[in-house]
GUTI-474310 format. One record per atom (N, C-alpha, C): residue in one letter; x, y, z. Coordinates in steps of 0.1 Angstrom, whole numbers, padded with zeros to 4 digits, always signed. Example, Ala and Ser with C-alpha at 12.3 -4.5 7.8 and 13.67 -1.06 7.14 Angstrom:
% GUTI-474310
a+0132-0057+0078;a+0123-0045+0078;a+0132-0033+0078;s+0128-0022+0071;s+0137-0011+0071;s+0129+0000+0079;
//
This chain:
% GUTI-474310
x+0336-0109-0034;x+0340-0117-0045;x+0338-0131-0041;x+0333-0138-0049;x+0331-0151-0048;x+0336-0161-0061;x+0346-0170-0053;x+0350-0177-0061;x+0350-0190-0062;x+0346-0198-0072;x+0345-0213-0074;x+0355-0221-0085;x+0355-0232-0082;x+0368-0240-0089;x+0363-0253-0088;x+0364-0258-0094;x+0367-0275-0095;x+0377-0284-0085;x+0371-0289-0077;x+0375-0293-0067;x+0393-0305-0071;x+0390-0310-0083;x+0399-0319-0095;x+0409-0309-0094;x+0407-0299-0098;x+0420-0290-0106;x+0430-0281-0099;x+0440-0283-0105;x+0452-0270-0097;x+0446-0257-0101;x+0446-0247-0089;x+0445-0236-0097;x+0460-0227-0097;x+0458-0218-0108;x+0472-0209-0106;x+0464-0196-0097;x+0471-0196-0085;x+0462-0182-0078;x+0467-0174-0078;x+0479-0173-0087;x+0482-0155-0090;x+0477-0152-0097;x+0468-0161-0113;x+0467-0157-0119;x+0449-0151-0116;x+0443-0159-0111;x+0429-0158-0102;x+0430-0141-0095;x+0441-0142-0084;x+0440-0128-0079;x+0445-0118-0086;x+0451-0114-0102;x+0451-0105-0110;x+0437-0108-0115;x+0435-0113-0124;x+0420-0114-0129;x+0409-0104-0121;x+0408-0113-0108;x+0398-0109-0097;x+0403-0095-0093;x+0415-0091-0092;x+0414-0073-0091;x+0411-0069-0102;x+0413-0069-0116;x+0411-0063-0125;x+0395-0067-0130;x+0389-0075-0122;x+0376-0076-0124;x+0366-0065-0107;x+0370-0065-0103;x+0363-0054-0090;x+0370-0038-0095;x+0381-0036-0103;x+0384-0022-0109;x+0372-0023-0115;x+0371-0027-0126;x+0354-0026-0135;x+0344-0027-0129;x+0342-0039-0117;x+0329-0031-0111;x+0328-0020-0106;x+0339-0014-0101;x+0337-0001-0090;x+0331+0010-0099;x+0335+0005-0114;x+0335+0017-0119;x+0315+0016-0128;x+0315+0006-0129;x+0303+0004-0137;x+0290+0000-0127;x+0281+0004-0130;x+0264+0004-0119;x+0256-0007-0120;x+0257-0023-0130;x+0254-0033-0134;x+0263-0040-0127;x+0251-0053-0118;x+0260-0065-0116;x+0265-0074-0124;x+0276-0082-0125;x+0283-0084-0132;x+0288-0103-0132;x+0289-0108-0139;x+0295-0119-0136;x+0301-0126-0146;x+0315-0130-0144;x+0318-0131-0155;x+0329-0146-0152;x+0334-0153-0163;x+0338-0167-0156;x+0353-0162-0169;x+0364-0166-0159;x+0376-0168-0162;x+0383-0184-0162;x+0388-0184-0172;x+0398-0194-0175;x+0412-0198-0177;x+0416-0203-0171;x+0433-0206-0171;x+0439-0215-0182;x+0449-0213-0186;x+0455-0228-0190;x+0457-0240-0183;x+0466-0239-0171;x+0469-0249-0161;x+0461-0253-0157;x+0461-0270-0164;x+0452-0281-0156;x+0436-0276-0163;x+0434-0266-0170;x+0422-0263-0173;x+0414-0260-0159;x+0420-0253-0149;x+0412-0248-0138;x+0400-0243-0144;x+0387-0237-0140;x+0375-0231-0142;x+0374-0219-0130;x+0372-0209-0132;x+0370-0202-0118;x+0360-0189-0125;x+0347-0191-0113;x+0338-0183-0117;x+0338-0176-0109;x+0336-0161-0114;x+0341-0148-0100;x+0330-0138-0100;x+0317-0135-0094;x+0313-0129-0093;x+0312-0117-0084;x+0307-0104-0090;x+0306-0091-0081;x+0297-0085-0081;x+0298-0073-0070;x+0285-0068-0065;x+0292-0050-0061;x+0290-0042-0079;x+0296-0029-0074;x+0288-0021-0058;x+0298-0014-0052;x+0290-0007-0041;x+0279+0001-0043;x+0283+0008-0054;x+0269+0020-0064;x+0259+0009-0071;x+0248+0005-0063;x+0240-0002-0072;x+0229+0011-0074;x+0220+0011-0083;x+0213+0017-0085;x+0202+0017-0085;x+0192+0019-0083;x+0177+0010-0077;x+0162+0015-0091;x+0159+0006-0094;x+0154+0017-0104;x+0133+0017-0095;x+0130+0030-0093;x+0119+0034-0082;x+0108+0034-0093;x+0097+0019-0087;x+0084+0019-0094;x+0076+0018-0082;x+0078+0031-0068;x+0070+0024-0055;x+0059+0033-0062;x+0046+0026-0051;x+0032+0033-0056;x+0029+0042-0041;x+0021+0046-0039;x+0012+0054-0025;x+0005+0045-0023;x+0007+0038-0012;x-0001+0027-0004;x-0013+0035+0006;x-0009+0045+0011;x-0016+0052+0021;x-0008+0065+0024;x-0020+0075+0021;x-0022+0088+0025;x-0018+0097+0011;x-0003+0106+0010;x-0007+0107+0002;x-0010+0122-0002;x-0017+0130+0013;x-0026+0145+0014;x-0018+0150+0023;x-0006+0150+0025;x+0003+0157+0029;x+0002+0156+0049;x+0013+0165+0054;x+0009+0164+0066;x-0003+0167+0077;x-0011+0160+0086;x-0019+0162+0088;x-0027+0153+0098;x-0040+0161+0107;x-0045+0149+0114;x-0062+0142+0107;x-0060+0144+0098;x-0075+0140+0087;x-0068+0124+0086;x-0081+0115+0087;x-0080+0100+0088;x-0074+0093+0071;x-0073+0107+0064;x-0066+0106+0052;x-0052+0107+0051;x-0050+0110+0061;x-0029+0119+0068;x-0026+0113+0077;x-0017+0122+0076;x-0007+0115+0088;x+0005+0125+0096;x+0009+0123+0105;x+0015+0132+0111;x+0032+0125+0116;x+0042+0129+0109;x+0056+0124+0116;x+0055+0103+0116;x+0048+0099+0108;x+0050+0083+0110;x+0062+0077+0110;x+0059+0066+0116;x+0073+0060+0124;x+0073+0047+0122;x+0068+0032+0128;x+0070+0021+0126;x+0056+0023+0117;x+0057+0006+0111;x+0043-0001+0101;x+0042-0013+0103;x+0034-0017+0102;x+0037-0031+0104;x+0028-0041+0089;x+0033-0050+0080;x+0023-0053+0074;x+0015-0063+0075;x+0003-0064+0073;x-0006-0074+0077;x-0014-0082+0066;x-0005-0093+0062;x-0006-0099+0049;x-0019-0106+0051;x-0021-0112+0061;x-0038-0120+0068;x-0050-0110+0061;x-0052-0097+0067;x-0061-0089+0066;x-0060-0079+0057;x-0044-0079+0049;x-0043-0072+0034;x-0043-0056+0041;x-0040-0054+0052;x-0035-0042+0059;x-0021-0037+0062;x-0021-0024+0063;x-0008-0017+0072;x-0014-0006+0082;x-0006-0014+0094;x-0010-0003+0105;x+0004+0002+0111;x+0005+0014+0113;x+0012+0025+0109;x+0008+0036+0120;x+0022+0035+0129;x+0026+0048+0139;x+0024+0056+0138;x+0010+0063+0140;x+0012+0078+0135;x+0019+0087+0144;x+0030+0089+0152;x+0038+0094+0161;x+0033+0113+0160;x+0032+0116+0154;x+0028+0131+0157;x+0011+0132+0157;x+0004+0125+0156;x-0011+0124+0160;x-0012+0119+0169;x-0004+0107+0177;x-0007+0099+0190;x-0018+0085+0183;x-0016+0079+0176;x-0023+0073+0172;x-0017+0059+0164;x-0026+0050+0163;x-0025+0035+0155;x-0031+0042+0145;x-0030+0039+0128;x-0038+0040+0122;x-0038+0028+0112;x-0045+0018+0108;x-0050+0009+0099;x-0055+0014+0087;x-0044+0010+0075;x-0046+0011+0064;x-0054+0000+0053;x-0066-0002+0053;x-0068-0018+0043;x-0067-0012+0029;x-0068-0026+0026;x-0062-0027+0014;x-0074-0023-0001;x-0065-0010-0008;x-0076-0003-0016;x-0082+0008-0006;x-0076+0011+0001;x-0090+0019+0010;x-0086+0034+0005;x-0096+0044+0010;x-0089+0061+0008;x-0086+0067+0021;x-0086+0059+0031;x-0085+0064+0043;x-0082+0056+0053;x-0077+0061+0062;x-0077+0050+0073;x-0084+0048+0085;x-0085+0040+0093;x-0095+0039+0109;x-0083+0038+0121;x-0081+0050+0135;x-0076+0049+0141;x-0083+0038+0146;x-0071+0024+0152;x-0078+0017+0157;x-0067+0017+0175;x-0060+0025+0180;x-0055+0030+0191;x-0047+0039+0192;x-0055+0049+0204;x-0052+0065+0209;x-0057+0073+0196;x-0052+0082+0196;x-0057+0096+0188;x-0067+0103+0193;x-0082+0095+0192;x-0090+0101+0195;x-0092+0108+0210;x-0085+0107+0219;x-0079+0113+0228;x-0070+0121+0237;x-0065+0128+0220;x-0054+0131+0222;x-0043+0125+0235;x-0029+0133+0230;x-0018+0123+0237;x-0017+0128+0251;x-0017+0115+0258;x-0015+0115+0273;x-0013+0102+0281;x-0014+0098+0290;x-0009+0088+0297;x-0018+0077+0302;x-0027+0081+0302;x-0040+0071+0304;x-0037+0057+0298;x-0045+0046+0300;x-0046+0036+0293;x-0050+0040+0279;x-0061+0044+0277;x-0066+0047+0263;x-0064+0052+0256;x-0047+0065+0261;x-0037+0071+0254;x-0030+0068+0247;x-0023+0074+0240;x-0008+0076+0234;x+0000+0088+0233;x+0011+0084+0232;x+0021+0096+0233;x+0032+0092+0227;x+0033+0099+0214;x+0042+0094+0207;x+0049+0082+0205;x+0037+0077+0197;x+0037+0059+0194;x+0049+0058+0186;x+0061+0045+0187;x+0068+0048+0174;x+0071+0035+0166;x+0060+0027+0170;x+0061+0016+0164;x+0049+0006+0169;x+0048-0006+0161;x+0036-0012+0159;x+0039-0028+0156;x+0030-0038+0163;x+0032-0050+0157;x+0016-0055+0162;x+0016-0071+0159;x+0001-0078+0161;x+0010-0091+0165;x+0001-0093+0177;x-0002-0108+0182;x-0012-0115+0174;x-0011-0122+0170;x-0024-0127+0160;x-0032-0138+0168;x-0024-0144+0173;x-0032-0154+0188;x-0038-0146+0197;x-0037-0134+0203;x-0043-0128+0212;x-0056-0119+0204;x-0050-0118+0195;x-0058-0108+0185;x-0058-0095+0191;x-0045-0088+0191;x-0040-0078+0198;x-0032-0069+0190;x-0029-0056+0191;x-0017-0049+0187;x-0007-0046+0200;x+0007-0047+0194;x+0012-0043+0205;x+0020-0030+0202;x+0020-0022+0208;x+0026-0009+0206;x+0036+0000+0213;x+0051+0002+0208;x+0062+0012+0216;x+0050+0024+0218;x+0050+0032+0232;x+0045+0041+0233;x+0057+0052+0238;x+0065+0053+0230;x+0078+0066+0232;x+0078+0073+0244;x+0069+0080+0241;x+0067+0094+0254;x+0059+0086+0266;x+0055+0079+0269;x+0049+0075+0279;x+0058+0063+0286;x+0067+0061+0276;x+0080+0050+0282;x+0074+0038+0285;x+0065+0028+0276;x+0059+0020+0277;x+0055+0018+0264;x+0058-0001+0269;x+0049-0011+0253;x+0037-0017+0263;x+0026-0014+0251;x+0013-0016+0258;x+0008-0023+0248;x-0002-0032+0248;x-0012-0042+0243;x-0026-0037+0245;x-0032-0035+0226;x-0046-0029+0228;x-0057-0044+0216;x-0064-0049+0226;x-0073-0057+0222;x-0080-0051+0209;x-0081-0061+0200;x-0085-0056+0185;x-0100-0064+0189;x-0111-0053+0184;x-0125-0056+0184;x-0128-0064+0198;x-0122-0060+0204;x-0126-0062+0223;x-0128-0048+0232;x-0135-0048+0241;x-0138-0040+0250;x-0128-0038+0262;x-0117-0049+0261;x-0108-0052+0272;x-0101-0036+0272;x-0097-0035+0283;x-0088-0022+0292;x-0073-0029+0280;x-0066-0018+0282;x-0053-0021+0275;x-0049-0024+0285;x-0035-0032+0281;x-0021-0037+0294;x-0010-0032+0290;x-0002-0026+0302;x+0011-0022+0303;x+0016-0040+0302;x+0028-0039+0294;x+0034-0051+0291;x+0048-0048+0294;x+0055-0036+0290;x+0070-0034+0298;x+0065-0021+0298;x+0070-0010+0315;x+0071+0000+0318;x+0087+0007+0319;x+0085+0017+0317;x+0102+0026+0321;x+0114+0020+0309;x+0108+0022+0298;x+0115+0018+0288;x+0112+0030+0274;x+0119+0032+0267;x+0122+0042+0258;x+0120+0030+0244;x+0108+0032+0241;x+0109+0018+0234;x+0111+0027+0218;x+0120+0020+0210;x+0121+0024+0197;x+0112+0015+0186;x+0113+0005+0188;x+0109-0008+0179;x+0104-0021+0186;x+0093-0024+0181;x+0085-0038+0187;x+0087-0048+0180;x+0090-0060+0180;x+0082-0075+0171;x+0073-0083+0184;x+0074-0098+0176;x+0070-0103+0183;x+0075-0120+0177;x+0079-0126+0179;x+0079-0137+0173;x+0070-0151+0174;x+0073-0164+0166;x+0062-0173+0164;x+0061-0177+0173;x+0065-0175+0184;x+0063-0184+0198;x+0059-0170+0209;x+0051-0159+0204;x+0050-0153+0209;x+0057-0146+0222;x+0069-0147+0220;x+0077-0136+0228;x+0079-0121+0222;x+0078-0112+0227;x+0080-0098+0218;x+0091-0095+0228;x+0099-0085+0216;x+0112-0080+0218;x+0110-0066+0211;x+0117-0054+0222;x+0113-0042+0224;x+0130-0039+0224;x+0131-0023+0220;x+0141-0016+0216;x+0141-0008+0225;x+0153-0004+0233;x+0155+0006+0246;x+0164+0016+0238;x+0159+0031+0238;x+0172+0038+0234;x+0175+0041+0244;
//
């Protein structure tokens, strides 16, 4: 509940905190936010009280961004996905595929996607692996992805349109979730 007043005026606050319960009884009960402005006699206080029922109701216009063909390891599917990340620069989403072992890059309008790290190697421990990836982000300065690699207990860095070897970046970590922020530090999730 949020309440506002005129800084000038007395208010009566018994009469504010009956109002304001008998205004959150109605929202609990109704699925529309609400706001509604109460007035006093005394001094002509003003007090505007708005609320936010707990049952909001969401009304669902999402579209299929990617995939779509059910479970699967076809460059059209996807297997158990986990982190995304979106890539407003290149009008992409690249997307954990955790039960393929795989990055997969979604552009934008596309019918399919391009593993752009692990999969095609199935899951294992090598540099060029993955093992149950569960999340995703991009260095955009290095021009890099960086990737939780779950089962392998490591966030690793794979050069985008480079020949470079990947890099172990933290080892012996259960990583759940990656970022990275504008000053390029990345912060990893340990379960």
């Amino acid at each position: 509940v949020i309440i506002k007043a005129k800084k000038t005026d007395v208010m009566n606050l018994s009469t504010v905190a009956t109002e304001t319960t008998k205004m959150i009884k109605i929202a609990t009960v109704t699925t529309d936010i609400t706001t509604q402005q109460l007035t006093t006699t005394a001094n002509n206080p003003t007090t505007e009280v708005q609320s936010k029922p707990k049952c909001d109701k969401w009304k669902q216009h999402g579209i299929t961004v990617a995939v779509g063909n059910e479970q699967g390891s076809g460059l059209n599917q996807l297997s158990v996905p986990h982190g995304i990340y979106i890539d407003d620069d290149d009008k992409s989403i690249l997307i954990a595929d955790t039960g393929n072992h795989r990055i997969v890059e979604w552009k934008y309008n596309a019918k399919e996607g391009q593993t752009i790290a692990g999969g095609n190697n199935g899951p294992g421990n090598s540099l060029n692996q993955l093992n149950f990836p569960s999340d995703v982000t991009v260095d955009k300065e290095k021009n890099a992805i960086i990737i939780c690699d779950y089962e392998n207990r490591r966030v690793i860095k794979w050069f985008r349109q480079s020949q470079t070897t990947p890099q172990i970046l933290i080892s012996n970590i259960a990583c759940g979730g990656v970022t990275i922020d504008k000053d390029g530090s990345i912060y990893a999730s340990d379960w």
